[in-house]
C-alpha positions in Angstrom: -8.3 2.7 -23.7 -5.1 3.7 -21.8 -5.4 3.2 -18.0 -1.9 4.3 -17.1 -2.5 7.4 -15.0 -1.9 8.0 -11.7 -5.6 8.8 -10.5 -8.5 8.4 -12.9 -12.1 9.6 -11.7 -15.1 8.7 -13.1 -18.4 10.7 -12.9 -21.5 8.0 -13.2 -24.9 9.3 -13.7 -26.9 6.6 -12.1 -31.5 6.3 -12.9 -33.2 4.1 -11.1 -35.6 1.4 -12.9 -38.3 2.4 -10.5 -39.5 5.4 -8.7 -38.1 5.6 -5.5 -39.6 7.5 -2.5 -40.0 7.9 1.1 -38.1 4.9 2.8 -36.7 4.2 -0.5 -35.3 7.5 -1.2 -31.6 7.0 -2.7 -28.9 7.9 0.3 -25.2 8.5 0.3 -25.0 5.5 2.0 -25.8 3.7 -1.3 -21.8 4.5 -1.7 -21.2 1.2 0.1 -23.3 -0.9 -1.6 -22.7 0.4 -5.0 -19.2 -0.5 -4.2 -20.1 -3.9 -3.4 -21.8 -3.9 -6.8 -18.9 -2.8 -8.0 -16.3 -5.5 -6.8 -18.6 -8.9 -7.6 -17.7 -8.2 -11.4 -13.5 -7.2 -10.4 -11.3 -10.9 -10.0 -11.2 -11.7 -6.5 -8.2 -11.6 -5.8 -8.4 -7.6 -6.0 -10.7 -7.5 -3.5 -8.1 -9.3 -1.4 -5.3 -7.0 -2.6 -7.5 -3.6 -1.3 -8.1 -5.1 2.0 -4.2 -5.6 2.4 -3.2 -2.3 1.7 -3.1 0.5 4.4 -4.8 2.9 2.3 -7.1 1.5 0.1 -6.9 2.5 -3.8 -10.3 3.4 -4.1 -12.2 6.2 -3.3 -15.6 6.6 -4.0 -19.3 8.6 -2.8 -22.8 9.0 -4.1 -24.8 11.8 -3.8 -28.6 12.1 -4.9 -29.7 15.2 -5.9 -33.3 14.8 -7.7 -33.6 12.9 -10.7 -30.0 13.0 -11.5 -28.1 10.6 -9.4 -24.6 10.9 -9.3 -21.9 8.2 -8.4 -18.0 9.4 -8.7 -15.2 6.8 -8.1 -11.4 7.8 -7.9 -9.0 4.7 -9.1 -5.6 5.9 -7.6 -2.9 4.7 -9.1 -2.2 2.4 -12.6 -2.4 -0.9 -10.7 -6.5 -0.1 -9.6 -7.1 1.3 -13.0 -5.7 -1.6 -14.5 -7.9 -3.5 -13.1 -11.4 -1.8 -12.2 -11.3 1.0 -15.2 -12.5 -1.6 -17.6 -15.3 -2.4 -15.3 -16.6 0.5 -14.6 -16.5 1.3 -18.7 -18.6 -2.1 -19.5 -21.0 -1.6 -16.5 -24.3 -1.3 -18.0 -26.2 -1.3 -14.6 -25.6 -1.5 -10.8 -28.3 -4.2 -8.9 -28.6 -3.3 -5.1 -29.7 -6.5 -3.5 -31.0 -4.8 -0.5 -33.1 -2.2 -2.1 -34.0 -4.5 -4.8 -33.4 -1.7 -6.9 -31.3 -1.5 -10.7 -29.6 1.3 -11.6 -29.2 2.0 -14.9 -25.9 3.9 -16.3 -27.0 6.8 -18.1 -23.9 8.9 -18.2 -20.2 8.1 -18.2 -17.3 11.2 -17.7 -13.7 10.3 -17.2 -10.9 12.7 -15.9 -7.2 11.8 -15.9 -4.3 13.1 -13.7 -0.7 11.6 -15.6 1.5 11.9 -13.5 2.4 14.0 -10.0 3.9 16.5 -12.5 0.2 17.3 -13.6 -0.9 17.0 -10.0 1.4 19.9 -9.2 0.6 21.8 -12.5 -3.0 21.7 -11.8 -2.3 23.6 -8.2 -0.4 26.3 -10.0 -2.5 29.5 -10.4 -4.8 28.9 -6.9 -3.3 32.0 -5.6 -2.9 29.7 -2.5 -6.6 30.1 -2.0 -8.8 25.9 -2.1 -12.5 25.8 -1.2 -13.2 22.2 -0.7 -16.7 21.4 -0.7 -17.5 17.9 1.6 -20.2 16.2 0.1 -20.8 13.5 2.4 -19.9 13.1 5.9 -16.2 13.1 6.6 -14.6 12.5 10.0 -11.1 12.0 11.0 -9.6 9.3 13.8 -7.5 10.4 16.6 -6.4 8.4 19.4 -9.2 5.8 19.1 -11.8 8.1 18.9 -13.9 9.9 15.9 -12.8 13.7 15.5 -15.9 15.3 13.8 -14.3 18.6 13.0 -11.2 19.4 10.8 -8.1 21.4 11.3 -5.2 21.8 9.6 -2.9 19.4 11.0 -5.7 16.2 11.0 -6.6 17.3 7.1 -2.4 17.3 6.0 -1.7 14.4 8.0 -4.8 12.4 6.6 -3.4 13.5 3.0 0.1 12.6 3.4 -0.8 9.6 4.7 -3.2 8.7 1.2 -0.4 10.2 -1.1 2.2 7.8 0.4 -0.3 4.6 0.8 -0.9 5.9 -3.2 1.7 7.4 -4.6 4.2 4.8 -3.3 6.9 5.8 -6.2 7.0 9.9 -4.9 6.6 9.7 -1.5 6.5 12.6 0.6 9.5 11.7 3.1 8.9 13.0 7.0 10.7 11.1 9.2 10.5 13.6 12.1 7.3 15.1 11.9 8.7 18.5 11.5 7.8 18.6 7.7 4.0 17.4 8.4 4.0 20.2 11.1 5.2 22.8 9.3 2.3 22.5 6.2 -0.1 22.7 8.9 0.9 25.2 10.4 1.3 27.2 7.0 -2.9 27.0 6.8 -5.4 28.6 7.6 -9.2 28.2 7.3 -10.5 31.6 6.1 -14.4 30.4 5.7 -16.2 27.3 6.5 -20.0 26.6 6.5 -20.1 23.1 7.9 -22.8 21.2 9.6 -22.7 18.0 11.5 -24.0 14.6 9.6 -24.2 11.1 10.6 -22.9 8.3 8.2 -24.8 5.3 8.5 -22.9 1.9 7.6 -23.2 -1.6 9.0 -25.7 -0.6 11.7 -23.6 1.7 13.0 -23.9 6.1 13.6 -20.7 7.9 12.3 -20.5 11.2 13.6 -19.4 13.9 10.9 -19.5 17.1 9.2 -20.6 18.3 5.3 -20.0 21.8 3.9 -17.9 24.1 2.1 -14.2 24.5 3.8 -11.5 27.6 2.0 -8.0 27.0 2.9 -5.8 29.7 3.0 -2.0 28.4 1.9 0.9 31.2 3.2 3.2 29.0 3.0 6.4 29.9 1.1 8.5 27.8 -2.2 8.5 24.1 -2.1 6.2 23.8 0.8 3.4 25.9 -0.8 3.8 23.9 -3.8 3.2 20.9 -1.9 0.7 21.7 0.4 -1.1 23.2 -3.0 -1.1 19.4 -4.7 -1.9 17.9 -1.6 -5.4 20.2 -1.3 -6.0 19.5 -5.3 -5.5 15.7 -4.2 -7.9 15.6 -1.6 -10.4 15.7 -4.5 -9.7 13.2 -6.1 -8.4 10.7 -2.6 -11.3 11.7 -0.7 -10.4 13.0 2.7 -10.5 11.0 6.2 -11.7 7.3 7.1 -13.6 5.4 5.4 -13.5 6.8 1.9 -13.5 3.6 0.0 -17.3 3.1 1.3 -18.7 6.3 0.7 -17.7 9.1 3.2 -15.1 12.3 2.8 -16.7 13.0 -1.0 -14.9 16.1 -1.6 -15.2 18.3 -4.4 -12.7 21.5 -5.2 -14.4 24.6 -6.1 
C-alpha cells in the first residue's frame, strides 16, 4: 500500500479480551499507553527521531464510548507513514502492561490527505464557518504556564507552529509576527460549549477543556484560505501540547 501522503489517519476500533469495569473502565488516558504499545513494534531508532523533532509527527487520542472503543492516530507526513503505517496495518492486538488488558483490532479505516493542495481543497466550500469538536482535554502553554481556555491567537499560533514542524517543504513564512496576528485576528468564536477536564499522565493533573468550538473565518483572499486549511488541519495535527500522548483529539464537524 502506498504511504506517500502528507497526513494519513487511521480510525481503530479497539475490544477488550475481558470485561472491563469500575477501576478498569477504559480512559483517554489509555492514549499514552496505546502509544507505547504502539512504538515497541516501530525500529528504535524512530522513537529516537520523534523525540528530536520539535513537533512530534504523531498525533494520536482514544476515546471510549460503550462497547465500541475507538483509537484514531494521525501520521503527518511521508517519513512517519513510511515507517509506522505498516505497523499499524499488521497490528493484530494492542497489550497494556499496566492494565494487563489485550485489545483486540476489530476495525481498521484509513483516510489520506496527498498533498497541501488537497488540504486547501478540502477547506473550500466551509463558508468560513469550522465547528471543532475537542474530544479529550486540550490545553495550550504560555509563558511557562498551562492556558486552559482557547482563543484565537493561542489556537493559530499552536497550528502554525504543527504545519511548519510538519509540513517542513510549504512552510507558512512569518518572520514578524504580523501574518500570525492578522489570522487571529480575522476569527471569531461564534459558539462554544466547553467544560473543564483534567488529563491524567505520569502522575501528574493537566488542566483542560472538552467541547464543541465554531470558528467564524472573515478573513479576506489568501488569508481566508489559509486560516481555512489550517482549521481543517487541526483535525488531523491535534491541537495544543501534548498531542502525541493523547490530549487535543479534535474532530471537525
Amino acid at each position: 500500500m502506498d504511504h506517500n501522503s502528507l497526513l494519513t489517519r487511521y480510525q481503530i476500533t479497539l475490544s477488550p479480551d475481558r470485561p472491563l469495569s469500575g477501576p478498569e473502565a477504559p480512559r483517554p488516558e489509555w492514549a499514552y499507553r496505546l502509544y507505547s504499545a504502539l512504538l515497541a513494534g516501530a525500529p528504535p531508532e524512530f522513537g529516537d527521531w520523534v523525540h528530536r523533532n520539535a513537533v512530534a509527527p504523531v498525533s494520536q487520542f482514544f476515546v471510549p464510548q460503550g462497547d465500541s472503543w475507538r483509537w484514531t492516530v494521525t501520521l503527518l507526513g511521508e517519513d512517519c507513514a513510511g515507517v509506522l503505517a505498516p505497523c499499524l496495518e499488521a497490528r493484530e492486538a494492542y497489550y497494556l502492561d499496566r492494565e494487563r488488558v489485550s485489545l483486540r483490532v476489530t476495525g481498521l479505516e484509513r483516510h489520506t490527505v496527498a498533498d497541501v493542495d488537497a488540504l486547501f481543497a478540502l477547506a473550500q466550500g466551509r463558508g468560513g464557518s469550522h465547528t471543532l469538536r475537542f474530544r479529550t482535554p486540550t490545553a495550550f502553554k504560555s509563558q511557562k504556564r498551562y492556558v486552559s481556555l482557547p482563543s484565537p491567537w493561542l489556537l493559530m499560533q499552536n497550528l502554525v507552529n504543527r504545519w511548519n514542524g510538519c509540513i517542513t517543504h510549504c512552510p507558512i513564512d512569518d518572520e514578524d509576527g504580523q501574518g500570525l496576528r492578522a489570522l487571529a485576528d480575522g476569527l471569531r468564536f461564534s459558539r462554544f460549549r466547553l467544560e473543564s477536564r483534567v488529563y491524567h499522565l505520569k502522575g501528574s493533573g493537566v488542566p483542560g477543556f472538552t467541547g464543541d468550538l465554531t470558528v467564524e473565518n472573515g478573513l479576506q483572499g489568501f488569508h481566508r484560505q489559509l486560516a481555512d486549511a489550517l482549521l481543517i488541519f487541526a483535525a488531523y495535527s491535534g491541537v495544543g501540547i501534548k498531542t502525541t500522548l493523547g490530549m487535543g483529539g479534535v474532530e471537525a464537524l
